[in-house]
N, C-alpha and C positions, 0 to 999 in steps of 0.2 A: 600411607602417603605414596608408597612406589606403586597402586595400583592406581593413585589419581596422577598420576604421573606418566604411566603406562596408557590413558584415558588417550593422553594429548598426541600419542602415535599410532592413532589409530584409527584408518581410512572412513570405515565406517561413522565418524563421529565427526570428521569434514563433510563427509556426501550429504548426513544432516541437516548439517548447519547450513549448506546452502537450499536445503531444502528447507528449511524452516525460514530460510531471510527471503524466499521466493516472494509470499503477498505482500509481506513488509517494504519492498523493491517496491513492487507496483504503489501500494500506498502511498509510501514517501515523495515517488515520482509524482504521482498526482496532488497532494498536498503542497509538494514545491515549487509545480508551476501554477498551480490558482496563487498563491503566496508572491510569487514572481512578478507577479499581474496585480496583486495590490488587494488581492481579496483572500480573508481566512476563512477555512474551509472544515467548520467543528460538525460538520455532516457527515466525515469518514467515515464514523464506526455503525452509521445506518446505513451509509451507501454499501460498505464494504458488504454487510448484512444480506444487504436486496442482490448487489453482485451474488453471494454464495446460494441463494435461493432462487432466482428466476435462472443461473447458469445452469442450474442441477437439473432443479424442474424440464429444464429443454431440453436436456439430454432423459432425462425419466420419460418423457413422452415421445421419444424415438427421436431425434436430430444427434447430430454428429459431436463430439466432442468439444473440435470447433468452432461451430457453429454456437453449441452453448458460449462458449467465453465469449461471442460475438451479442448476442443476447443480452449476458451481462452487461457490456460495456456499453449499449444499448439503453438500458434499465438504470446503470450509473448514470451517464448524460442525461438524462429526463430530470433522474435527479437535480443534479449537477446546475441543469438552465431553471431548475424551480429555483434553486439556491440564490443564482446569479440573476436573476431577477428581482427578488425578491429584494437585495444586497446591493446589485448596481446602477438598474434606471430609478430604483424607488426610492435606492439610500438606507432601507433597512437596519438595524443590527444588524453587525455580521457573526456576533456572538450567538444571539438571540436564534435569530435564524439560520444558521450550522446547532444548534441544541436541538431544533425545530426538525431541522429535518432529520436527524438520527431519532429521535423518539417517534417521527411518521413512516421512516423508511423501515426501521426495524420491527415494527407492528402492521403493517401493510406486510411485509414479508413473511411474521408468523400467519396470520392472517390469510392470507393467499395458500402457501402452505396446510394449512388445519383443510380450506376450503376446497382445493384442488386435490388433493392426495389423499388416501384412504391409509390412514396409520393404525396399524394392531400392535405388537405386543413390542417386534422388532421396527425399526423406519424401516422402510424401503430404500433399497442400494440401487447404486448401476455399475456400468462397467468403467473405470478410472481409465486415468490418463495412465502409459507403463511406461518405467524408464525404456530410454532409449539407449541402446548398448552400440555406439559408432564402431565400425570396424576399424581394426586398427589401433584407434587411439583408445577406447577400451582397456586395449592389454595392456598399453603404458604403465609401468609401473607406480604407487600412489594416485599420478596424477589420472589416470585414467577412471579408474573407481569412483574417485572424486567429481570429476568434471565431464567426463563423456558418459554414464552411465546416469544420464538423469533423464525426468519427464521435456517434454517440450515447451510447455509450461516456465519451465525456470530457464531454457534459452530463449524464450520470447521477455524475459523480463531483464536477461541482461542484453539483450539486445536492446530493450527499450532507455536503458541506459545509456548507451554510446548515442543513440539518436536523441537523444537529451539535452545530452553534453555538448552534444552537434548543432542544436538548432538554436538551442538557448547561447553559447558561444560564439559560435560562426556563422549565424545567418538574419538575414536582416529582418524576418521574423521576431526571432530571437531577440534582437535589438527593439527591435519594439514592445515587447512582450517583457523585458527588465524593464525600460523607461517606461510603462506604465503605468509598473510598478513602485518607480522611485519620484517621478514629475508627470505625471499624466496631462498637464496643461503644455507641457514640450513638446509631448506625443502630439496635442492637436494643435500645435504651431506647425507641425511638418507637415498639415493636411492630414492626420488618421484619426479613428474616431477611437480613441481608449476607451469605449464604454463597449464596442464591438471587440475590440480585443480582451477585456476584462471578460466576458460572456465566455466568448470562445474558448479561453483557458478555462476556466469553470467548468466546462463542459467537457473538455478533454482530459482533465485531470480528474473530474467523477468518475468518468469514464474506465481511467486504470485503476482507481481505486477499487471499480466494483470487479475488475478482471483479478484484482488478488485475495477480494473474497473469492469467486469463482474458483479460484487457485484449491481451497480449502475443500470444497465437495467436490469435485472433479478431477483431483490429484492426492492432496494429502488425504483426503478421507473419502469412502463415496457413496456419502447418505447427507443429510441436511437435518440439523435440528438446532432449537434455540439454545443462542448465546455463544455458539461454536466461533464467532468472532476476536473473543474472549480480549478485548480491550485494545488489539492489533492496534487501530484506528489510532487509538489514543497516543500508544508508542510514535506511530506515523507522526502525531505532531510534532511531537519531541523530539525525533531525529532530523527534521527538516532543520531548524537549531543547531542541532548537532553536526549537520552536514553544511550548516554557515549557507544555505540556500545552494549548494551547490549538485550536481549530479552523480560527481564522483565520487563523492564524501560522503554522498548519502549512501551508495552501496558499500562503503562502509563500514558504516552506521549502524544500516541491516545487518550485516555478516555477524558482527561484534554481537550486537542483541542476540543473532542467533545462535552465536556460540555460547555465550552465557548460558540460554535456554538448554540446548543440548548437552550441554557439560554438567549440568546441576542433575538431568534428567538418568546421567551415567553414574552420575557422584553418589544419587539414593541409592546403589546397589553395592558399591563399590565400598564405602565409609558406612558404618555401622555404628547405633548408639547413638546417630544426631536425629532431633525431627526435622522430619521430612517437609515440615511449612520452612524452616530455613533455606532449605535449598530450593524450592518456591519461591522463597523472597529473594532470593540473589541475586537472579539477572535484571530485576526492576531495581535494587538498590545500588549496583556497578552500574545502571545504562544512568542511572539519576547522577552520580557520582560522576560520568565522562561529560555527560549534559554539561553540570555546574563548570569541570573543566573546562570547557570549551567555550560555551556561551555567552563566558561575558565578553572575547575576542570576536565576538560575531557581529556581523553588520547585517541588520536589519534590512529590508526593503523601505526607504524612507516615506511610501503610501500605501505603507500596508497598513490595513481598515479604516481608511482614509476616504470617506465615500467623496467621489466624483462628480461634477456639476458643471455640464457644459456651459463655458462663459464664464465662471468664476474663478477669480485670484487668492 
């Protein structure tokens, strides 16, 4: 007990956790604002998929780090406006078609991958993203280890949080992009086309999605192979719930999942004599457990999978 105890004061086992809530961040961020806009988005965990494999891919054939996660987000939105087509001028399932495009994106991905890359014995690696060590703040003591010694990568995705929080609270964007999602027939009494802004979120919210697959080969790991996704996507829905549709709550959300993960991950070595599938199961049965907590004090999007029909009451 006093070594699981000992676990929770120790640097290394926060700088984790944020490194593990890194894709989870982008996920949720993209999940939340298709979601916001009135349209669900069960395409994550093949967008995130094709994010982690065309990011890779662009850096395996020589382009900049960069430039990969550019690529992805690229590859997400393609996604993304299949999705939002498919879901907002035509009325689609939005079930149906988020199933649809994770079972096309993530087989396109392996697919492309087998086809493009020449795999032997080991995958083929590149050179990852490396933490960045800020001078100065660094040496800080905890907090430095923690928070100034990470990739870049995970300060692009809590920055992508505060611009979140920004745009969806305080800008008239923003304000259109919730009414959307809650009266969309409001939205076209003020003159705006909610079916262009339904689109739009779609597409930008693929978009981060596939940068926090990208996140996975290009920082946490730096090779590409199937499944490495490993159900991210799915969490991503669930904490959007959990964050009550919010930006702030959803980084969170992430952090909490992440620490669960990193904590159970310390605990097999630490605690002896349990199986190791329990501590497996942990963090998915604590995030299920906060979900149920939360969830039923949550307010929905009142149009969300609500498909949209100009002229209709």
């Amino acid at each position: 007990m006093s070594d699981a105890i000992d676990l929770l004061l120790n640097t290394s086992l926060w700088a984790s956790v944020l490194r593990i809530a890194t894709p989870l961040i982008f996920g949720v961020l993209g999940a939340l604002l298709c979601e916001r806009s009135g349209v669900l988005n069960l395409g994550i965990e093949g967008i995130m998929t094709m994010g982690a494999m065309s990011g890779w891919l662009a850096v395996y054939m020589g382009a900049p780090l960069l430039v990969g996660l550019v690529i992805a987000a690229l590859c997400g939105a393609v996604m993304g406006l299949l999705h939002a087509t498919l879901t907002v001028p035509l009325g689609l399932s939005q079930h149906v078609s988020g199933l649809g495009i994770t079972l096309f994106a993530s087989a396109l991905a392996y697919y492309l991958y087998r086809l493009l890359v020449e795999v032997g014995d080991l995958p083929p690696t590149i050179e990852a993203f490396q933490p960045l060590n800020v001078p100065g703040l660094s040496d800080i003591p905890i907090l430095g280890p923690i928070l100034f010694s990470q990739a870049l990568p995970t300060y692009l995705a809590l920055f992508a949080v505060a611009v979140m929080a920004y745009v969806l609270g305080r800008t008239p964007l923003g304000l259109a992009i919730r009414m959307t999602g809650e009266n969309p027939h409001a939205v076209e009494a003020q003159g705006l086309n909610p079916i262009r802004i339904r689109i739009g979120a779609v597409v930008v919210g693929s978009a981060l999605m596939a940068v926090g697959g990208a996140f996975l080969t290009t920082t946490a790991f730096n090779s590409f192979f199937p499944g490495m996704v490993q159900g991210r996507g799915w969490i991503c829905i669930a904490l959007v719930v959990f964050a009550s549709w919010r930006p702030g709550k959803a980084l969170i959300g992430a952090v909490l999942f992440a620490f669960f993960d990193a904590y159970q991950l310390r605990l097999q070595t630490a605690i002896e004599g349990v199986p190791y599938q329990l501590f497996l199961m942990a963090p998915y049965v604590l995030s299920i457990v906060a979900l149920v907590l939360v969830a039923r004090r949550a307010e929905v999007p009142a149009a969300l999978m609500a498909p949209y029909r100009r002229g209709e009451r």
